[in-house]
N, C-alpha and C positions, 0 to 999 in steps of 0.2 A: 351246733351239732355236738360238740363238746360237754357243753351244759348239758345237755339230754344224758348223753351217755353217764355223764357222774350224775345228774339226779337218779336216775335209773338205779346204778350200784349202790347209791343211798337208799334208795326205796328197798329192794331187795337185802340189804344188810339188816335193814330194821325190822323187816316183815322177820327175819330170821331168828335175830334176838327175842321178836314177842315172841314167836314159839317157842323158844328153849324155855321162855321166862314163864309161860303157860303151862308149860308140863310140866315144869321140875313144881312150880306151884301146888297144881292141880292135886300133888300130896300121890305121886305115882311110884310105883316100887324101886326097888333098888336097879334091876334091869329093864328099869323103863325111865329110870335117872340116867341107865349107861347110854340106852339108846338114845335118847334127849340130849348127852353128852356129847356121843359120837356124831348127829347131825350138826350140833350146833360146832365141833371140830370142823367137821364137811364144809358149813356152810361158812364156817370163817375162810377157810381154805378157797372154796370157789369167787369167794367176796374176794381174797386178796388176788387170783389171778384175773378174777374182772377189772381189780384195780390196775395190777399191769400190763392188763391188754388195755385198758383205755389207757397208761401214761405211754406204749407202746404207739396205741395209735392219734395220741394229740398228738407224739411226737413226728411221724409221719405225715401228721398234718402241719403241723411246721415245716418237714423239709420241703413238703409239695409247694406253701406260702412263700417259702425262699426260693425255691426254683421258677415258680410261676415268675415272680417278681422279676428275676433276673430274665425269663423270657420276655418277658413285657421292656425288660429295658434293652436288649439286645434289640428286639424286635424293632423301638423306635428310633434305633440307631441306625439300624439297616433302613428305615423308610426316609432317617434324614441323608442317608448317603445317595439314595435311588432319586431321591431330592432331587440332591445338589447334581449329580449325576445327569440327569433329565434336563437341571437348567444348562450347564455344558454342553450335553448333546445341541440345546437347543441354537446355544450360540457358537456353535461349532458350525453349525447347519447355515446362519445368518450369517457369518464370515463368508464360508465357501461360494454363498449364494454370492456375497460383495465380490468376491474375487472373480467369480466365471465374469460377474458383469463388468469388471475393469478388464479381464482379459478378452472379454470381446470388442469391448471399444480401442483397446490397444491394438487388437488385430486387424479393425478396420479402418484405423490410423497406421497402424504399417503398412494395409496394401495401397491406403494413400501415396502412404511414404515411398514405397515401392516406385510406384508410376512416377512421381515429382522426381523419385532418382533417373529413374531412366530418361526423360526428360530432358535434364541438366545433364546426364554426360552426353546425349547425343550433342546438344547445344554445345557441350565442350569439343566436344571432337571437331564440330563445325568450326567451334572457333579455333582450332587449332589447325584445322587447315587453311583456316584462313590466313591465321599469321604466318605458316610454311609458304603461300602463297606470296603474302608480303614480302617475308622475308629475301623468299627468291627474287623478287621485284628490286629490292633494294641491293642485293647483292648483283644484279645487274647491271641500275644504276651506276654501282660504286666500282663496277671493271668498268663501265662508259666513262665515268669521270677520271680514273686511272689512263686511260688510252687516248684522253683529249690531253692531260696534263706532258702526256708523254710526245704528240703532236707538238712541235713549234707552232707557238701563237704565229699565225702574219702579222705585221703591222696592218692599221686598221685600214688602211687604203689600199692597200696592198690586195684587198676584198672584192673593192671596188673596181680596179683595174680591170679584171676581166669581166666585170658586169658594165653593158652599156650604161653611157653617162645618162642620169636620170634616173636609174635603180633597176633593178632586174625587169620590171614593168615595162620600162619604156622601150 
């Protein structure tokens, strides 16, 4: 587009020149030398602001080429973030998924664990009154053995004496 534009102010420069060069040739008056003069002033004049309206607008066509640019590279920075971003969400998503699934199996091992508890302390409490049981049993015992010890042994026929001869039976 640029190209265009300067062939363009080239063509029209030139076309300008052959006219002044055509008229002052032509062998035309003195005030047809001024007017020949003063267009070909005009036409320099409008050539050099053509000139800086084009170095005006290649120049804004550069800054649009640098801005673009920088949008282009912002732009594939943000779609490497939304990326990387998407593969996180994703394995954010596949962890949570792991996790419900260990905390489910954890929870249907604790109400296992639950019931096995309860279980075992009733089992204990049984066995603890069992041994309350024993222990009373023994602690029985040990005032029976206390209160025979405390008894005078007989001598051993001493037993027998009052049981008829031939054993309590006979």
């Amino acid at each position: 587009m640029t190209e265009r534009l300067r062939t363009a102010a080239s063509e029209k420069r030139g076309a300008l020149v052959l006219a002044v060069v055509l008229l002052v040739s032509a062998g035309c008056g003195d005030s047809d030398l001024e007017k020949a003069q003063q267009d070909a002033r005009e036409a320099k004049a409008a050539v050099k602001k053509l000139e800086l309206s084009l170095a005006k607008a290649m120049q804004e066509i550069a800054d649009q080429r640098a801005e673009l640019t920088v949008v282009r590279e912002t732009r594939d920075e943000l779609q490497r973030q939304v990326d990387q971003l998407a593969q996180e969400r994703d394995n954010a998503a596949a962890l949570a998924q792991q996790a419900e699934q260990v905390i489910t199996h954890l929870s249907s091992r604790a109400e296992g664990q639950v019931g096995a508890t309860a279980a075992l302390r009733k089992q204990v409490e049984d066995l603890k009154a069992v041994i309350a049981d024993q222990q009373a049993l023994i602690e029985e015992l040990q005032k029976g053995e206390a209160v025979e010890s405390l008894v005078p042994s007989q001598p051993e026929g001493a037993d027998d004496a009052n049981e008829p001869e031939g054993g309590p039976d006979a």
